[in-house]
Z-matrix of the N, CA and C atoms (Angstrom, degrees):
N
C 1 1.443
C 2 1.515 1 107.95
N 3 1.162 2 124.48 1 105.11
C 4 1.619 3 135.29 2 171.34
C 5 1.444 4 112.13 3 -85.22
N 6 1.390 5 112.88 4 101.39
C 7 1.151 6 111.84 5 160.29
C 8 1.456 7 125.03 6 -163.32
N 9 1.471 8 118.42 7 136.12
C 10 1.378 9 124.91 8 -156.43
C 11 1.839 10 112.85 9 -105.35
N 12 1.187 11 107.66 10 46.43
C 13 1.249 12 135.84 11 171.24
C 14 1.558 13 130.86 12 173.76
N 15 1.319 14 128.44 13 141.55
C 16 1.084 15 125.06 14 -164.34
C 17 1.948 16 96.75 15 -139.34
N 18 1.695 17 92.96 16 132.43
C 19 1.347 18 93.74 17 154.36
C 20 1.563 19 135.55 18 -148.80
N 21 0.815 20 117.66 19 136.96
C 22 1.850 21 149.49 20 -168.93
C 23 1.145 22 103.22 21 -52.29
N 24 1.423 23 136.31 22 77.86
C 25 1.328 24 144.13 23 146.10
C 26 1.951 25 108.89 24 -7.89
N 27 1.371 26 119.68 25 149.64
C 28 0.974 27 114.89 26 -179.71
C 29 2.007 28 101.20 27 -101.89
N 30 1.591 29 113.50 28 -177.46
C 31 0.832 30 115.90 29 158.55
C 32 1.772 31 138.44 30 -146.08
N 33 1.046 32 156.08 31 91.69
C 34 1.112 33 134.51 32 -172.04
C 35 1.394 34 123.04 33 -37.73
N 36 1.530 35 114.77 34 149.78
C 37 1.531 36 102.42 35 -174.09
C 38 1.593 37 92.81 36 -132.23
N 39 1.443 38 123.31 37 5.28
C 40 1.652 39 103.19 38 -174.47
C 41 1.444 40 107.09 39 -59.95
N 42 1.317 41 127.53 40 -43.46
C 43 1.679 42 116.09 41 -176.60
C 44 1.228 43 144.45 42 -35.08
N 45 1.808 44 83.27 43 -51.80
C 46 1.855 45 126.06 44 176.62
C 47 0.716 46 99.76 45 -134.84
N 48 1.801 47 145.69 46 81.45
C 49 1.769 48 119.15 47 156.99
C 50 1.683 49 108.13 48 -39.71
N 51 1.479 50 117.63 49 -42.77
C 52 1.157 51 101.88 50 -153.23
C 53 1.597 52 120.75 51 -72.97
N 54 1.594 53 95.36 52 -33.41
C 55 1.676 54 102.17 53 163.77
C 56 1.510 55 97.32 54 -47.50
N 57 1.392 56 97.46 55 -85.21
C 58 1.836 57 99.17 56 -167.21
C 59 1.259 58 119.75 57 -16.75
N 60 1.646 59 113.55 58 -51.97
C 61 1.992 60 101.56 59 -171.84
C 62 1.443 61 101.41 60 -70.62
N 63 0.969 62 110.90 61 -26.32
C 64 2.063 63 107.04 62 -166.16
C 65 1.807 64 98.01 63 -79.62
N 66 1.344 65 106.23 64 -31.24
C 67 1.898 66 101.70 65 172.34
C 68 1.754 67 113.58 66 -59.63
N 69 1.773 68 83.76 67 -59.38
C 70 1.912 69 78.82 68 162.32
C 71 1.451 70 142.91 69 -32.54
N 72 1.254 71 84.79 70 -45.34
C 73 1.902 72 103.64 71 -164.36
C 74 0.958 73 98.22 72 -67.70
N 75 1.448 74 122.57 73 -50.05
C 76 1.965 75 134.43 74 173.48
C 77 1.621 76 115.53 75 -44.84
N 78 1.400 77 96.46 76 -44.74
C 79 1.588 78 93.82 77 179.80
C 80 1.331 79 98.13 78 -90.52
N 81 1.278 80 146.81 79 -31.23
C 82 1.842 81 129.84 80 157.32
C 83 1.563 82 94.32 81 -28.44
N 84 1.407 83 116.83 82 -82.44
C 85 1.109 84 118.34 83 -154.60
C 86 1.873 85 124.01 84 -58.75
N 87 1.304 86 99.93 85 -27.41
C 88 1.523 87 94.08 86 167.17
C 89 1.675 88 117.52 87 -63.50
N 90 1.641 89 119.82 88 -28.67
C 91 1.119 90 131.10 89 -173.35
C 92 1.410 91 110.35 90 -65.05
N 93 1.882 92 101.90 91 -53.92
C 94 1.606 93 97.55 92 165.51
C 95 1.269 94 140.49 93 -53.35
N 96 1.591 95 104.72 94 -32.11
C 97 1.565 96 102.77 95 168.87
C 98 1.520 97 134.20 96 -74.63
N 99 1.759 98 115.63 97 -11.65
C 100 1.631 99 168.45 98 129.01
C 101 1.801 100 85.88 99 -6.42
N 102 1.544 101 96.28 100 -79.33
C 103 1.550 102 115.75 101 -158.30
C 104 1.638 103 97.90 102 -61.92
N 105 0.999 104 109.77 103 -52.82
C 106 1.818 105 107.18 104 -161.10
C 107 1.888 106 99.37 105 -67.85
N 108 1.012 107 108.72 106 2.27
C 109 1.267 108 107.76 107 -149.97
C 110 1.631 109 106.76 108 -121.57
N 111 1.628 110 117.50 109 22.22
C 112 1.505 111 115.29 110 -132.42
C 113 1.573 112 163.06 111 105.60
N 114 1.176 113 108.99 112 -51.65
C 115 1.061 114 141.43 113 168.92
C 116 2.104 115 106.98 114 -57.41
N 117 1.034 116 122.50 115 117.73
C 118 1.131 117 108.23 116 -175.60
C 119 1.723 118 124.61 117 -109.88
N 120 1.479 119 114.35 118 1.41
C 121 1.330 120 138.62 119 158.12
C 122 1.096 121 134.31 120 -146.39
N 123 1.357 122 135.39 121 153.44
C 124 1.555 123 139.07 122 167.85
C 125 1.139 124 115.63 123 -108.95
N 126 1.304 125 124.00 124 120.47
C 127 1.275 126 115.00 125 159.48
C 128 1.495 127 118.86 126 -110.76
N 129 1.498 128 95.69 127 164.79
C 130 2.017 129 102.03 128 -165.13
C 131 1.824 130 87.23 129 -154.15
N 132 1.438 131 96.09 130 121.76
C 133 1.328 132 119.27 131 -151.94
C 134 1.734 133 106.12 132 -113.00
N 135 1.448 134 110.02 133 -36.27
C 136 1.161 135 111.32 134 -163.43
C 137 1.832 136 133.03 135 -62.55
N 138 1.016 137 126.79 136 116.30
C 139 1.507 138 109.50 137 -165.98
C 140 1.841 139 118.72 138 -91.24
N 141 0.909 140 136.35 139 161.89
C 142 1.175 141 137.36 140 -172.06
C 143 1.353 142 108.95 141 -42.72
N 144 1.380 143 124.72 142 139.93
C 145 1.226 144 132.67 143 -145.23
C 146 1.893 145 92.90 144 -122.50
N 147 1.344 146 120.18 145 148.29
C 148 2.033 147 118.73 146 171.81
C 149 1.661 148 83.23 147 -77.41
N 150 1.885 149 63.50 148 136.76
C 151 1.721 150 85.97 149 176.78
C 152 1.563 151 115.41 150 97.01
N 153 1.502 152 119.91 151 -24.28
C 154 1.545 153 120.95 152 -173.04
C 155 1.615 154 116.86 153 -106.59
N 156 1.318 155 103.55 154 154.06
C 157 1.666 156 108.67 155 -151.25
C 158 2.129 157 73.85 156 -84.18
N 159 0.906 158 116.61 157 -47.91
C 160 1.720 159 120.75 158 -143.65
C 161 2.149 160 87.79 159 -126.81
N 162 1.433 161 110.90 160 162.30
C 163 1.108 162 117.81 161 162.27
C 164 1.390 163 107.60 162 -107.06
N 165 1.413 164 107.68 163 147.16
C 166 1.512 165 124.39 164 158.78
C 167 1.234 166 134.33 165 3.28
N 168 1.861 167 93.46 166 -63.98
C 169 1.136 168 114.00 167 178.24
C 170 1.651 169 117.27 168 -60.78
N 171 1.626 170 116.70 169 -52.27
C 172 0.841 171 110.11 170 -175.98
C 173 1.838 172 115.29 171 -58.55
N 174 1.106 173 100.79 172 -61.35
C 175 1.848 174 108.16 173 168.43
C 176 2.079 175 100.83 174 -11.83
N 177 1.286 176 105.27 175 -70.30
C 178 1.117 177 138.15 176 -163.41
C 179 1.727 178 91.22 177 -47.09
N 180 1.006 179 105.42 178 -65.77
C 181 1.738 180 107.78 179 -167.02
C 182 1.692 181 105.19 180 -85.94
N 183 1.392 182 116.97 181 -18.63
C 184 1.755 183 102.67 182 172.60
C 185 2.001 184 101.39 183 -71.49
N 186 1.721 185 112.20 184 -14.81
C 187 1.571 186 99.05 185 -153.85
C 188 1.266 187 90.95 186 -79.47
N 189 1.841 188 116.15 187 -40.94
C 190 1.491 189 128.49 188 173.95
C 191 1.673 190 114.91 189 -29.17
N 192 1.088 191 102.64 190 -71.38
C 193 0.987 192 123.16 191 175.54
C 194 1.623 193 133.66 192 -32.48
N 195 1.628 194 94.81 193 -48.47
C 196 1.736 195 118.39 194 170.84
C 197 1.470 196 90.37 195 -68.15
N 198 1.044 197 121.95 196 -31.88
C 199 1.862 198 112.11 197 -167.87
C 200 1.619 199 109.73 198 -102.79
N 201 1.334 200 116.04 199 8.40
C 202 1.205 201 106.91 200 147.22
C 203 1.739 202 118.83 201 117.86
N 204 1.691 203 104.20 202 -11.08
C 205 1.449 204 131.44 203 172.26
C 206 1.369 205 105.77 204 -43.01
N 207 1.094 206 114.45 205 126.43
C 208 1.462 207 133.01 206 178.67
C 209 2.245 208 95.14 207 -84.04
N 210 1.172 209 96.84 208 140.81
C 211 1.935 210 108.74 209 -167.66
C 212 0.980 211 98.54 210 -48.50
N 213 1.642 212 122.10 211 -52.40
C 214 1.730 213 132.97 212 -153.59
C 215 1.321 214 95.98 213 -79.15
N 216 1.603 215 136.01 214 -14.94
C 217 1.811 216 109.44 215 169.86
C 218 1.422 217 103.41 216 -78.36
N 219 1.521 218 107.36 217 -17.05
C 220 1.820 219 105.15 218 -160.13
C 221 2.078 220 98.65 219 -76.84
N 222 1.309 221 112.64 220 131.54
C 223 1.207 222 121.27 221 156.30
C 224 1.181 223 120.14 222 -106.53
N 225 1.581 224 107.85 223 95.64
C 226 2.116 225 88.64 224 176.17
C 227 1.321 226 112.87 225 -112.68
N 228 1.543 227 132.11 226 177.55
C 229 1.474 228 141.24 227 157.40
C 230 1.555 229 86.24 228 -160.96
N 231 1.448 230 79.55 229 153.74
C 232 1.517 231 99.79 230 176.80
C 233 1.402 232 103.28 231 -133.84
N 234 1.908 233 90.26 232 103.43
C 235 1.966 234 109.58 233 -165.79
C 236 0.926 235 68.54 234 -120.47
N 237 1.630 236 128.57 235 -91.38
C 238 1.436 237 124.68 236 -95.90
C 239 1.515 238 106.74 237 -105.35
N 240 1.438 239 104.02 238 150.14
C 241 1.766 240 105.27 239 -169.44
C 242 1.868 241 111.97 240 -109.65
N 243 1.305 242 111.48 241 -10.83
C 244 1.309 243 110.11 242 159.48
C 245 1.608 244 125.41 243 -133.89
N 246 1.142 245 134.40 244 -149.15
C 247 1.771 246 135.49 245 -179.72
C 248 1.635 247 108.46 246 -80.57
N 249 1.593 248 94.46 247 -44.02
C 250 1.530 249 92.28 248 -176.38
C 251 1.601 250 115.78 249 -75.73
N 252 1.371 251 109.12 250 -29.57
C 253 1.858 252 101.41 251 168.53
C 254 1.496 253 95.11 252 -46.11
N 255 1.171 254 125.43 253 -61.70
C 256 1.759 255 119.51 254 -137.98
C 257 1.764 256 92.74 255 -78.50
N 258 0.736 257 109.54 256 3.90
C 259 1.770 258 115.48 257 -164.72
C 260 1.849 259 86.32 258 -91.88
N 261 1.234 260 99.30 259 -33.24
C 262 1.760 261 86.43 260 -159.29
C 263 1.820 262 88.32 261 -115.57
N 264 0.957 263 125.39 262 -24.14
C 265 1.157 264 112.94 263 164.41
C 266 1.396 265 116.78 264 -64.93
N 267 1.569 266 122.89 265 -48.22
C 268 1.265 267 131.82 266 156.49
C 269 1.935 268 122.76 267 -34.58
N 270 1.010 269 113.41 268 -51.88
C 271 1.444 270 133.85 269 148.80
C 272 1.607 271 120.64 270 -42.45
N 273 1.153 272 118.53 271 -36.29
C 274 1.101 273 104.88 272 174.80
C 275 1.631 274 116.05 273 -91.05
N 276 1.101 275 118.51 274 -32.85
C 277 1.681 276 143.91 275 171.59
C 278 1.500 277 116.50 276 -66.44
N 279 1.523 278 117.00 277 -11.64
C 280 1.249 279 108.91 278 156.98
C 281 0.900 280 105.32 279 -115.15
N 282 1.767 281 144.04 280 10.32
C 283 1.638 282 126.76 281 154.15
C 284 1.664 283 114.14 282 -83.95
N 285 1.336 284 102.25 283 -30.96
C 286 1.463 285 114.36 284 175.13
C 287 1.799 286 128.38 285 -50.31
N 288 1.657 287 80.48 286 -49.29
C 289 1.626 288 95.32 287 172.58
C 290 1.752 289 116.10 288 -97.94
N 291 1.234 290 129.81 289 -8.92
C 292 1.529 291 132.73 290 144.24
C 293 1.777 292 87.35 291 111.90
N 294 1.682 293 129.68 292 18.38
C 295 1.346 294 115.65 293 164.80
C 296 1.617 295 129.70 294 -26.56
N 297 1.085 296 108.11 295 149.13
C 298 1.545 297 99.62 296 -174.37
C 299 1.947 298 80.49 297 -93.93
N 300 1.457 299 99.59 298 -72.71
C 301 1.481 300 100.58 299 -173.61
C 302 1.368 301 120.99 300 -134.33
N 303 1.709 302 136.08 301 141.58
C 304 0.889 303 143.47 302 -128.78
C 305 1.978 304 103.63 303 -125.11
N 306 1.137 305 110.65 304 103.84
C 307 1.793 306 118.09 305 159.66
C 308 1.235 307 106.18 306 -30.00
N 309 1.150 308 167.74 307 -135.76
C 310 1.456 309 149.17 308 -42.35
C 311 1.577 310 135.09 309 -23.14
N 312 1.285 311 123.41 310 102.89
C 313 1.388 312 137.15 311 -160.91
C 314 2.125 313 107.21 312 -105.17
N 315 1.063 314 74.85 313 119.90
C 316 1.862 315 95.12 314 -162.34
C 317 1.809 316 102.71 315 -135.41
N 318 1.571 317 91.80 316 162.59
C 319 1.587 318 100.32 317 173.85
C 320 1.646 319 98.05 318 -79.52
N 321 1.351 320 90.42 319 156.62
C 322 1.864 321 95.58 320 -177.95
C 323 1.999 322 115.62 321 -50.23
N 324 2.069 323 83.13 322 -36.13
C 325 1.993 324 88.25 323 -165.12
C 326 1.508 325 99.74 324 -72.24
N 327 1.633 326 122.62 325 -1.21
C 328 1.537 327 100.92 326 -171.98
C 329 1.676 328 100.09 327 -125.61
N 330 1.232 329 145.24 328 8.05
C 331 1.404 330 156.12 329 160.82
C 332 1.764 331 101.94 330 -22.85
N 333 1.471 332 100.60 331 -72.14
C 334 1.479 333 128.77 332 -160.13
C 335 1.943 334 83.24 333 -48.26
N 336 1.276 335 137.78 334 -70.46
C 337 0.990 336 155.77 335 -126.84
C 338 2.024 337 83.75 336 -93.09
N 339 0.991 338 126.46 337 -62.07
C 340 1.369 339 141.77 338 163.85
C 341 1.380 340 111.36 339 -25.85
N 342 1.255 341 132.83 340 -36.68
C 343 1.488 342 141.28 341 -171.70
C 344 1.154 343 116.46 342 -109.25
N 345 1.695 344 122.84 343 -22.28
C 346 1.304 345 141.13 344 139.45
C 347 1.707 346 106.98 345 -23.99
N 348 1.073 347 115.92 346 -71.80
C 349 1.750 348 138.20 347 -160.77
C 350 2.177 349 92.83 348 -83.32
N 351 0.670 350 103.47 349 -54.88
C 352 1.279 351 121.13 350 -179.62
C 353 1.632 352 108.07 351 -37.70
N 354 2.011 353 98.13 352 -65.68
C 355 1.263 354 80.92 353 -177.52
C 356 1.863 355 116.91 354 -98.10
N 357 1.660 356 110.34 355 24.98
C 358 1.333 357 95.02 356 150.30
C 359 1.496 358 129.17 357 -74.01
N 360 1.486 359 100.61 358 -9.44
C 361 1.629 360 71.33 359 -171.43
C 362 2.156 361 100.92 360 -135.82
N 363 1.542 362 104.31 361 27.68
C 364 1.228 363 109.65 362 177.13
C 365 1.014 364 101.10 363 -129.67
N 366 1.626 365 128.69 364 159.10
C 367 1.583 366 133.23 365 157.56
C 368 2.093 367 106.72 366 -55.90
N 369 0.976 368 123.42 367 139.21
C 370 1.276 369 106.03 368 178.44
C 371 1.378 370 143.96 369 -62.34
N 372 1.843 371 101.99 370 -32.39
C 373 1.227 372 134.83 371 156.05
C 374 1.326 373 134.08 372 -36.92
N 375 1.887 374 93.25 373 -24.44
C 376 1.357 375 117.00 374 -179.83
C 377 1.793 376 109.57 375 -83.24
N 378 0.934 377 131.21 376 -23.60
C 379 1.517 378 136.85 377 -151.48
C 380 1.267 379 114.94 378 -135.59
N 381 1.141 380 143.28 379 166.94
C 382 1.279 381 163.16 380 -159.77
C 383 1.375 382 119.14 381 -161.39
N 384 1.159 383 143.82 382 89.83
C 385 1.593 384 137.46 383 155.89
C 386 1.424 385 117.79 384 -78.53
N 387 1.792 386 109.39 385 111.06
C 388 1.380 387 114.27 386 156.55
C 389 1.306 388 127.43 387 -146.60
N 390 1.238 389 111.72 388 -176.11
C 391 1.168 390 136.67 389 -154.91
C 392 1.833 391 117.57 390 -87.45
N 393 1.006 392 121.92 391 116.22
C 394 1.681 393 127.55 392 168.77
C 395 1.346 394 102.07 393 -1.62
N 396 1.429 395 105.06 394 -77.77
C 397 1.498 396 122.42 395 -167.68
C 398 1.510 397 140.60 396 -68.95
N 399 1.954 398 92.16 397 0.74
C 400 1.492 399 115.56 398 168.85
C 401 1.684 400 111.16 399 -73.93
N 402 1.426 401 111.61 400 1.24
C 403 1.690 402 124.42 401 -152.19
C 404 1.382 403 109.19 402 -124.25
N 405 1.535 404 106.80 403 -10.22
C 406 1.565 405 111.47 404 -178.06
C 407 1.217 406 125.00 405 -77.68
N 408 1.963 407 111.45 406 -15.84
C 409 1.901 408 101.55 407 160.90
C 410 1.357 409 128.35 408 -52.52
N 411 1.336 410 107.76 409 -34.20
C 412 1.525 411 129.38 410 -137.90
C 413 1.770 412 105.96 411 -109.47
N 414 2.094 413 92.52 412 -13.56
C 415 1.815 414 93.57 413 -158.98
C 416 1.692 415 80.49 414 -86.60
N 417 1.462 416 110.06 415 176.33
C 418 1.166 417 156.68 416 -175.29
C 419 1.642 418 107.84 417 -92.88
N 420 1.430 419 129.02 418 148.54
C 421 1.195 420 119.14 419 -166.22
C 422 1.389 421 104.97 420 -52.81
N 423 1.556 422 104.04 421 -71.58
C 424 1.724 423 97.26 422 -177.69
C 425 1.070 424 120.06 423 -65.45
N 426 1.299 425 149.33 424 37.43
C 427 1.684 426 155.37 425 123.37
C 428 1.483 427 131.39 426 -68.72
N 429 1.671 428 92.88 427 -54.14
C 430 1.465 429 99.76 428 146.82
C 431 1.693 430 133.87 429 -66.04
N 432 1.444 431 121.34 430 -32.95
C 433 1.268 432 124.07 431 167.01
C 434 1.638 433 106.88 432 -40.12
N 435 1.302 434 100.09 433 -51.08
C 436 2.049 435 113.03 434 -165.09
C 437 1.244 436 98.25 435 -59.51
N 438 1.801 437 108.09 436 -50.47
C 439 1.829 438 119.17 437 -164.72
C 440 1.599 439 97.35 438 -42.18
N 441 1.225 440 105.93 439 -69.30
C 442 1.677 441 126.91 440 -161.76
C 443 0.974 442 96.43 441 -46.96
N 444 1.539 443 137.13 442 -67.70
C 445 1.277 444 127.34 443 -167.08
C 446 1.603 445 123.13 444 -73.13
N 447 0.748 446 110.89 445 15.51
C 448 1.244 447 108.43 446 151.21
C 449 1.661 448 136.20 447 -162.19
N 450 1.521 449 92.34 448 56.58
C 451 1.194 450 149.15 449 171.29
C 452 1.969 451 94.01 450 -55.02
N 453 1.631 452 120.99 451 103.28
C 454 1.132 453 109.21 452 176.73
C 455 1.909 454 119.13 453 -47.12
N 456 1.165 455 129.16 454 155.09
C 457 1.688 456 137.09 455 -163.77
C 458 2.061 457 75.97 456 -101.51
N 459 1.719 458 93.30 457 163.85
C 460 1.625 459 89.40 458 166.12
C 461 2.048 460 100.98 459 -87.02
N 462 1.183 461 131.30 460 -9.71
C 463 1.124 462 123.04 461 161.79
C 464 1.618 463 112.21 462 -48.17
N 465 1.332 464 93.79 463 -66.91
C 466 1.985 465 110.29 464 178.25
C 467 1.652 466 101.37 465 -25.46
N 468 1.874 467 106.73 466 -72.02
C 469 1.160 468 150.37 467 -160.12
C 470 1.585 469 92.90 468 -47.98
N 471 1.113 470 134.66 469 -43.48
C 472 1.426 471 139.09 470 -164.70
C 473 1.906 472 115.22 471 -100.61
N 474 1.541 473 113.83 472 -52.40
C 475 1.468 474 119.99 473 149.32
C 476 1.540 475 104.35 474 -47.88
N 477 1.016 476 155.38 475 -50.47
C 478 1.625 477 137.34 476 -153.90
C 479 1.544 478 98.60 477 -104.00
N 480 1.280 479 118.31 478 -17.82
C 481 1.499 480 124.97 479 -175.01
C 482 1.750 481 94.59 480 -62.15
N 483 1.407 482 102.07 481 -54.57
C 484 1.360 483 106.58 482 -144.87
C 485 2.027 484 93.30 483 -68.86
N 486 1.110 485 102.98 484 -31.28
C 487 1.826 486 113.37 485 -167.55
C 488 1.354 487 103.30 486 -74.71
N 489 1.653 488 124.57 487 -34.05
C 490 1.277 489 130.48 488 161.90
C 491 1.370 490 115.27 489 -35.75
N 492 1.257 491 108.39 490 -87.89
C 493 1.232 492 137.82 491 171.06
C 494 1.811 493 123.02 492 -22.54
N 495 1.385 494 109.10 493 -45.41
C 496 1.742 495 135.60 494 144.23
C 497 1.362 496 97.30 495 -54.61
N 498 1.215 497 150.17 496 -76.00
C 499 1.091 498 132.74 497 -125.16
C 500 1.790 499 95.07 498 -110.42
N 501 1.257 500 128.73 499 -11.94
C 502 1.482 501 117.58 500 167.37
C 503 1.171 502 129.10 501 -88.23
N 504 1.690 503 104.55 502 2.55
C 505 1.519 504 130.33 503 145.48
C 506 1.413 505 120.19 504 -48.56
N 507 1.279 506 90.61 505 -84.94
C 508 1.416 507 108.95 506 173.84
C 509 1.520 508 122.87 507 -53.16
N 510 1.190 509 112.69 508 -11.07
C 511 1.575 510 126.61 509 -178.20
C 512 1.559 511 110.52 510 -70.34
N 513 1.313 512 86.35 511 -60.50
C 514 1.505 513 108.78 512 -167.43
C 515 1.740 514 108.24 513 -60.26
N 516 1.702 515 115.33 514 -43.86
C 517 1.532 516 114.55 515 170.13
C 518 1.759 517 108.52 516 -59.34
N 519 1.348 518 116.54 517 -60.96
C 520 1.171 519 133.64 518 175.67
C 521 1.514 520 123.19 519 -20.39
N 522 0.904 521 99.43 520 -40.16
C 523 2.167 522 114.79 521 -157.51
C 524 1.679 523 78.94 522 -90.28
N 525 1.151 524 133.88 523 -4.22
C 526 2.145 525 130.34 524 -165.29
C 527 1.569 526 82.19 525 -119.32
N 528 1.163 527 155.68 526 -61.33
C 529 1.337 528 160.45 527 -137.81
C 530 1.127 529 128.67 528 -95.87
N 531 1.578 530 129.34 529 116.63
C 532 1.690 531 115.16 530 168.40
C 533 1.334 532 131.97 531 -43.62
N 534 1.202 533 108.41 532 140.97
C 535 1.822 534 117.03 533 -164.59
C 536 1.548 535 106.61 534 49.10
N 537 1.457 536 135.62 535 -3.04
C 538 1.572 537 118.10 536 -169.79
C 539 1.601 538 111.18 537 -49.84
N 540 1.410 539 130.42 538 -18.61
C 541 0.938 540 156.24 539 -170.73
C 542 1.842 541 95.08 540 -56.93
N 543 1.166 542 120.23 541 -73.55
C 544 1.266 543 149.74 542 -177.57
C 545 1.387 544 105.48 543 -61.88
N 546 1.050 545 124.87 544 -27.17
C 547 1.968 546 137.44 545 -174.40
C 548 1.378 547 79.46 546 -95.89
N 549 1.432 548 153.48 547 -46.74
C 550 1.657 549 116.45 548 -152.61
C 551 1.363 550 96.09 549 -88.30
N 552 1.730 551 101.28 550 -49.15
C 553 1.526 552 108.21 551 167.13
C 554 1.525 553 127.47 552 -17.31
N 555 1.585 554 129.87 553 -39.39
C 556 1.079 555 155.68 554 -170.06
C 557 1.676 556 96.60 555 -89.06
N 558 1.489 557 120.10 556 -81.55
C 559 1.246 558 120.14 557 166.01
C 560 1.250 559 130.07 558 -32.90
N 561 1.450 560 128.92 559 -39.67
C 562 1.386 561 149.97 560 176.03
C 563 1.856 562 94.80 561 -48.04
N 564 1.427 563 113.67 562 -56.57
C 565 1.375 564 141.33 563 -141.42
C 566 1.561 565 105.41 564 -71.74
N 567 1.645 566 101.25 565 -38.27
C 568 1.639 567 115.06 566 -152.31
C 569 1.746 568 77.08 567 -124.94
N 570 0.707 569 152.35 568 -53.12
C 571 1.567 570 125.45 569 152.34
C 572 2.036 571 142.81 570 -2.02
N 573 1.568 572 63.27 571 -67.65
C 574 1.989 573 80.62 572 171.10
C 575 1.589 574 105.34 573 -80.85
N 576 0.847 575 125.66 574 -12.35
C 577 1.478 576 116.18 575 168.82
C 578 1.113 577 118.92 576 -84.81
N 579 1.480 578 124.35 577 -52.92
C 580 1.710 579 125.64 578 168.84
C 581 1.754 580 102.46 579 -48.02
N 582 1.116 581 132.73 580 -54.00
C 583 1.331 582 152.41 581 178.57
C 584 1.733 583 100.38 582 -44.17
N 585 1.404 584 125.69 583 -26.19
C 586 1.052 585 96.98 584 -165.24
C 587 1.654 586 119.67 585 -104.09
């Protein structure tokens, strides 16, 4: 996998904080193994979410950090409130800075849905969506410790399957439509709750 930037999917945590921080930590840690490996920045985009004590981002850059990331690879802001912000914010940050090709680090059940948004608004050639656990040859004990644990359950695997699956519907109309952005956002919201 060649690529000279990597970025850190966000996550909501009202459902599960505890899933959520341990999903984070996984995608920190795929990023770190990203960096040693090539990769010459991370960025972590997500901004504090209703309902959350901390944003994403921050989560994102204290896990970096525990694992050893030097500040100047870390790129954060804390904008974006769903996949498709960071998709086009992401989009703009690798034409800006002249990326050849772009990491995206996601849970396995939401990738498919990730590349959806991804490739509206990137060349495809440009990007990469994967998974924590694509990173576990290469990670380091405590990278892999993080990977594993939060390793989607087939419970997880089946609740997020089904909301995926809803929402890469709605994705795909959405990314063509005024405010649709704000309508999946909404759907996304009242989804994971029936779901849980």
């Amino acid at each position: 996998m060649k690529i000279d930037a990597i970025l850190v999917l966000g996550k909501e945590l009202n459902r599960d904080e505890g899933r959520g921080r341990r999903e984070l930590a996984a995608r920190a840690a795929g990023a770190s193994v990203a960096l040693r490996h090539g990769a010459e920045i991370v960025y972590t985009l997500e901004a504090q979410l209703r309902g959350q004590e901390l944003s994403g981002s921050r989560i994102v850059r204290e896990a970096l950090a525990q694992l050893g990331v030097p500040d100047e690879r870390i790129y954060s802001r804390e904008e974006t409130r769903s996949t498709r912000e960071e998709a086009l914010l992401a989009a703009a940050l690798v034409a800006e800075r002249g990326h050849r090709r772009l990491g995206v680090v996601t849970a396995s059940y939401h990738v498919a849905r990730a590349r959806i948004y991804f490739a509206q608004v990137m060349d495809p050639r440009k990007f990469e969506v994967i998974a924590p656990e694509n990173f576990i040859q290469r990670a380091s004990a405590e990278e892999k410790a993080l990977i594993l644990a939060a390793t989607p359950t087939e419970e997880t695997l089946e609740v997020e399957g089904r909301v995926e699956q809803v929402l890469s519907l709605l994705g795909g109309v959405a990314g063509r439509v005024p405010l649709g952005g704000r309508v999946e956002m909404a759907a996304a919201a009242f989804l994971r709750r029936v779901g849980s």
